[in-house]
C-alpha positions, 0 to 999 in steps of 0.5 A: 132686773135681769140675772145678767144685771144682778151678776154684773153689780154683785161682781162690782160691789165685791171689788169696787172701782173707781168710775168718772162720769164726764157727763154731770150736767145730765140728769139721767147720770146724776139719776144713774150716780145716786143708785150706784151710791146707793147700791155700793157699786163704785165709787164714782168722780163726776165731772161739771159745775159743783154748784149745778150739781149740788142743786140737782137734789140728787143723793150724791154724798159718796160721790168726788165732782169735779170742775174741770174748768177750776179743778187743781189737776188742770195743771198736771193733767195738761201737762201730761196730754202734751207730752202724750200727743207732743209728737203731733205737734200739740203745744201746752197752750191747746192741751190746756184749752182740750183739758177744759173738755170734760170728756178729755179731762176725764180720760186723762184720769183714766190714763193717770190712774186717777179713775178704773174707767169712764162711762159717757155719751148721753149727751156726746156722738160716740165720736166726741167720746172715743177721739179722745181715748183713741188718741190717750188711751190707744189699742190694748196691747196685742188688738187690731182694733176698737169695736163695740157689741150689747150684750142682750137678754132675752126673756123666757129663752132658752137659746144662748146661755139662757137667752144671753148673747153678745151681738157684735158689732152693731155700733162702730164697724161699718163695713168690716173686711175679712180682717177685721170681722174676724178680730171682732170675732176675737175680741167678742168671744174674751169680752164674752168670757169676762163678763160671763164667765163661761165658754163663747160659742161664736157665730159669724153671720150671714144670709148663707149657711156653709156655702148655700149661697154664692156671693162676695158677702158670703166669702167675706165671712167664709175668710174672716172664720178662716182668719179667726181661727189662725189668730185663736185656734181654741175658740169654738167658731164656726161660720157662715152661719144662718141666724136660725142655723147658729142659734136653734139647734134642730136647724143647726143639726139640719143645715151644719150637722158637723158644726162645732158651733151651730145651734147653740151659739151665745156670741154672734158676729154680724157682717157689717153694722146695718145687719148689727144694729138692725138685729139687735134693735128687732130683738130688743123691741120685738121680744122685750129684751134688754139691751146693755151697750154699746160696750166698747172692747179693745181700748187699753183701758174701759171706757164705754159710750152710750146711747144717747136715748139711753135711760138712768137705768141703762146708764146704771147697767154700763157702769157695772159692767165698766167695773167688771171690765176695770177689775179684769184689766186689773187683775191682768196686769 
């Protein structure tokens, strides 16, 4: 177990949440949600069939499983759906049909402060998992957009913080434009500051460095830095930056000698998900990291999707970080 994953259950334990897990009928959650318990990191809502679960043999005394398709709060929760999503055009009859929905109802608990938080996806396409927090949930107040990024540790590293980084985006953005790479910036360098605790140092990435190469692909990135800079004029931020320029610091003093960032970057920003996902999987495969995510950033309150390769273990990592993130949002309220 990786100092970042120590750190991250230790925060949770110290302040617990309140966590639904949607997906009950899975056995990796039902593995995930019997070492959360025994770990005192949450308390946790499971969502699916009492029975079913009760049957799987797992230790989950400490946890509340709910049936959504038999649950007292259908009623009150469906009413609350219609009135969020009345203005387009639903009538109660489908919000009671969506309430059987075991991702929606539990979003629902999110919004209703039922739950801190809500971790899903080893069995639903990110899709399935944030349609229903893009249309409850919505934007946090102030942010542009919804992305993603993993944080990764590396082992026996000592670039990043020590060999953590936060890659971004490697998991909803497409094709970002200027825009909205640098609001992925952004929002990379806070996620960054609330799950680690120290100063960001963002990169954004690109075959060029400082101008080497000339291209639309190139300027793309030279905007958003420009852009990124006018939204949070304190960060340390710097780009376009070669990977080996923004993270090794003898090639950043070579090819950026007068970069504020370069050498010593913990929080990279990609150009569009292809280099993302690329990147972070030759990282986590290649050097034997850990890849913890995808970590959505930028919903109004934390709900995070995951892989649906992912393991118990994964699935453990995810909902400690969902609790760090749900006493921030807390705190800042």
């Amino acid at each position: 177990m990786s100092t970042f994953l120590d750190t991250m259950l230790e925060r949770a334990r110290a302040d617990k949440q309140t966590i639904v897990l949607p997906e009950g009928n899975d056995e990796r959650t039902l593995a995930a949600a019997e070492k959360i318990l025994e770990l005192g990191v949450a308390d946790l809502i499971i969502l699916g069939d009492e029975a079913a679960i009760a049957a799987s043999g797992r230790a989950l005394d400490g946890a509340r499983v709910v049936d959504p398709r038999t649950s007292g709060l259908r009623a009150e929760l469906a009413a609350r759906l219609c009135e969020l999503r009345k203005h387009k055009g639903m009538t109660p009859e489908q919000a009671d049909e969506l309430i059987s929905d075991e991702l929606y109802f539990g979003v629902m608990m999110v919004k209703q402060g039922l739950a801190g938080g809500m971790v899903a996806g080893a069995c639903h396409a990110t899709g399935d998992v944030l349609r229903p927090c893009l249309q409850i949930l919505k934007t946090a107040p102030g942010v542009k957009l919804v992305s993603s990024f993993f944080v990764m540790v590396v082992p026996d590293c000592d670039l990043g913080q020590q060999g953590t980084f936060i890659f971004s985006d490697c998991g909803l953005e497409v094709q970002p434009d200027s825009e909205r790479l640098a609001h992925i910036a952004v929002n990379s360098a806070r996620s960054w500051k609330t799950l680690i605790g120290t100063e960001p140092v963002v990169a954004l990435l690109s075959h060029s460095t400082y101008g080497s190469a000339k291209n639309d692909d190139a300027s793309k990135v030279v905007r958003a830095v420009e852009i990124a800079r006018e939204l949070d004029g304190e960060l340390a931020l710097d780009g376009e930056l070669q990977l080996d320029a923004a993270i090794v610091p003898s090639v950043g003093s070579s090819k950026a000698p007068d970069s504020p960032v370069a050498g010593r970057a913990n929080v990279l920003v990609f150009p569009d998900i292809d280099a993302g996902n690329i990147g972070y999987k030759l990282v986590q495969r290649l050097a034997k990291a850990e890849a913890y995510g995808p970590i959505t950033q930028g919903i109004a309150a934390p709900v995070n999707d995951l892989s649906r390769g992912c393991t118990a273990d994964d699935i453990v990592g995810v909902i400690a970080i969902t609790c760090v993130q749900a006493q921030a949002k807390a705190s800042a309220k």
